[in-house]
DONUKE-674540 format. One record per residue (C-alpha): residue number from 1; residue in one letter; z, y, x. Coordinates in steps of 0.001 Angstrom, whole numbers, padded with zeros to 6 digits, always signed. Layout:
N
(NUM,A,(Z,Y,X))
...
***
This chain:
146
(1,X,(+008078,+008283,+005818))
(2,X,(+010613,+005248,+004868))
(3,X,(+012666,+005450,+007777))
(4,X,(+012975,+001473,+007231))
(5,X,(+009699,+000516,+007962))
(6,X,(+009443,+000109,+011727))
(7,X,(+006653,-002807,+011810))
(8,X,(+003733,-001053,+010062))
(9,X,(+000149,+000062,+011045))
(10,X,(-001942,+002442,+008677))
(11,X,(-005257,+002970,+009038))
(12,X,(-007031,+005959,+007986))
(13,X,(-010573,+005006,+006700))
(14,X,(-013286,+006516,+004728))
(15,X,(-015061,+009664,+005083))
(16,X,(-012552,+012888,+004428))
(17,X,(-013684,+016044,+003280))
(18,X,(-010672,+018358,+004926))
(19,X,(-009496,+018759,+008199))
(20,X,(-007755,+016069,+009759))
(21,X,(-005818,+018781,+012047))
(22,X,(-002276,+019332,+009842))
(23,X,(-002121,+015327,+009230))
(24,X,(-002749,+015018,+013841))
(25,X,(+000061,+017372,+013996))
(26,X,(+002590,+015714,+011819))
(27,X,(+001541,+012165,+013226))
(28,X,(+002251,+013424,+016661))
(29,X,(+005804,+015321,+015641))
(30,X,(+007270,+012456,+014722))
(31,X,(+005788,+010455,+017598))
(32,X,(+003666,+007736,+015622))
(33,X,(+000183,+008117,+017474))
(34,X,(+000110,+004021,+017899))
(35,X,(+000594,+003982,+014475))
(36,X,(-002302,+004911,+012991))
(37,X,(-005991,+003849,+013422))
(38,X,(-008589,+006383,+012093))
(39,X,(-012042,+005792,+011160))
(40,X,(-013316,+009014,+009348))
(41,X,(-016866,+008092,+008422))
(42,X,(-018379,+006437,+005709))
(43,X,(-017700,+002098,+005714))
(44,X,(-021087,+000459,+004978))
(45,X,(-020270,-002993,+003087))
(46,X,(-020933,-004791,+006652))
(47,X,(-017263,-003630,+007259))
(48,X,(-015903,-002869,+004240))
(49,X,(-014054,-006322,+003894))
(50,X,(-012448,-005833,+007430))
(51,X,(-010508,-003289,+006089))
(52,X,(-009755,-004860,+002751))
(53,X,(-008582,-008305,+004341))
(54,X,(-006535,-006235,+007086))
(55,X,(-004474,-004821,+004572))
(56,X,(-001367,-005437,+002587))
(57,X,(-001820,-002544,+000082))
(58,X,(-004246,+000203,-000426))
(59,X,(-003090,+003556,-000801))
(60,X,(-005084,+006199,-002344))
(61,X,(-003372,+009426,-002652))
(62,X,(-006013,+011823,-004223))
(63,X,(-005361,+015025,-005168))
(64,X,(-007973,+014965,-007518))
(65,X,(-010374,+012092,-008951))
(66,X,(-011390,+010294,-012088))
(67,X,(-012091,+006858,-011183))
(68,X,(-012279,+005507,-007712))
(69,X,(-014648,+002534,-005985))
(70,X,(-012174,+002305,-003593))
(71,X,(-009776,+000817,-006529))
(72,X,(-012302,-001702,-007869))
(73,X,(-012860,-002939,-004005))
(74,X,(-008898,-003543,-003870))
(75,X,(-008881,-005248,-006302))
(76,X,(-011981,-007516,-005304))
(77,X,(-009818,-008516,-001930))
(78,X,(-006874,-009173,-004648))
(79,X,(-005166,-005464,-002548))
(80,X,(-002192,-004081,-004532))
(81,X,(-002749,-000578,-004720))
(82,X,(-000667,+002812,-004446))
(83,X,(-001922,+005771,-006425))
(84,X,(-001538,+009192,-007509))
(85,X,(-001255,+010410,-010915))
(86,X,(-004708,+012028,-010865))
(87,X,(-007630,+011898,-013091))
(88,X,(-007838,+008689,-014680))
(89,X,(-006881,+006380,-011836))
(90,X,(-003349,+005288,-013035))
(91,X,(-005454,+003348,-016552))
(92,X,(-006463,+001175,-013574))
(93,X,(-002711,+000520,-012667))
(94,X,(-000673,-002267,-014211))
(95,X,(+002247,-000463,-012990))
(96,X,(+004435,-003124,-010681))
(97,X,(+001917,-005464,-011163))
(98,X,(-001549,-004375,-010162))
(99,X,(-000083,-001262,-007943))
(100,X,(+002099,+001313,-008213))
(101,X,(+001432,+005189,-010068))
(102,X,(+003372,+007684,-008096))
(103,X,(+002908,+011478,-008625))
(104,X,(+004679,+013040,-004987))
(105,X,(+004616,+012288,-001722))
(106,X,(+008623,+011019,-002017))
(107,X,(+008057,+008889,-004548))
(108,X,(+004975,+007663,-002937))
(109,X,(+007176,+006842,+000740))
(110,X,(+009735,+005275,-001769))
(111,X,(+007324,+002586,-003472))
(112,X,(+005230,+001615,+000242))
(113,X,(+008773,+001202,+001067))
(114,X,(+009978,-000633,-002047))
(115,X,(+006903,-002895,-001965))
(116,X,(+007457,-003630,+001944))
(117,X,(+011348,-004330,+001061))
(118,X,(+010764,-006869,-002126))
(119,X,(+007876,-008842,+000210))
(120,X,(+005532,-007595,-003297))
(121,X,(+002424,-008853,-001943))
(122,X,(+001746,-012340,-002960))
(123,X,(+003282,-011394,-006193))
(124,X,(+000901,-008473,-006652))
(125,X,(-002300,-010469,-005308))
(126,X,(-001608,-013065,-007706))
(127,X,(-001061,-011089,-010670))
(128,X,(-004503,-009380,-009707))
(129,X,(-006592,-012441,-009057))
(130,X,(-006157,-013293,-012565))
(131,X,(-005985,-009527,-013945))
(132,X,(-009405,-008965,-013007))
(133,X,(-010724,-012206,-014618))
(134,X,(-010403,-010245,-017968))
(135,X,(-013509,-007832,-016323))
(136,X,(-015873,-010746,-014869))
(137,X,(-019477,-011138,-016563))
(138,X,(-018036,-014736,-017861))
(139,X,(-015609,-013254,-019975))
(140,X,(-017749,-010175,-020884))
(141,X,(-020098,-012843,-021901))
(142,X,(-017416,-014300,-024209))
(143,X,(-016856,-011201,-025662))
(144,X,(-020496,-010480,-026648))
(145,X,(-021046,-013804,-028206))
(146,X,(-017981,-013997,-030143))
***
């Protein structure tokens, strides 16, 4: 963890399909229990935008994955996102615009801290809520009847 960051919550949310019980340990080794918030089932959309709106950037660290939901939803709420070099997820990425491709868990402490640092995220939600114009039904529209 960026030993800068002092003024940070992360919550865990989403169902998980490992144990939780290395990720406890660690948390509570380094003393950081009111740190975290965990909600390990699935969100129905009632409280999906909670989460969304509550957040500064979404990080998805996957291990393994093609494409992700989660990513479109981020970018929905305009959420810069953080993710791993897996599967197809980083053709998502507009790296340092849209988010941030990382491929360890160093480089992935050094860009949440990087993004914290550089005060990224009006930047970032900017860039996105026009990005994602390119992908509305308007512009699809366009394309079809060009």
């Amino acid at each position: 963890m960026n030993s800068s960051l002092s003024d940070f919550k992360i919550v865990i949310a989403g169902e998980n399909y490992e144990s939780m019980s290395k990720y406890y340990n660690l948390i509570n080794k380094f003393n950081l229990e009111e740190k975290f918030m965990f909600d390990l089932k699935f969100i129905d959309q009632n409280n999906t935008a909670k989460y969304f709106m509550a957040s500064d950037i979404v990080v998805m660290p996957y291990k393994h994955g093609s494409q992700s939901g989660v990513l479109s939803l981020a970018y929905n709420f305009n959420r810069p996102v953080i993710v791993t070099n897996v599967g197809g997820l980083s053709e998502y990425i507009v790296n340092g615009k849209t988010g941030f491709v990382v491929n360890d868990e160093k480089e992935l402490s050094n860009k949440i801290g990087h993004f914290f640092k550089e005060n990224l995220f009006g930047e970032m939600s900017s860039f996105i809520r026009d990005y994602k114009k390119q992908f509305s039904w308007e512009e699809f529209e366009r394309k079809v009847n060009e």
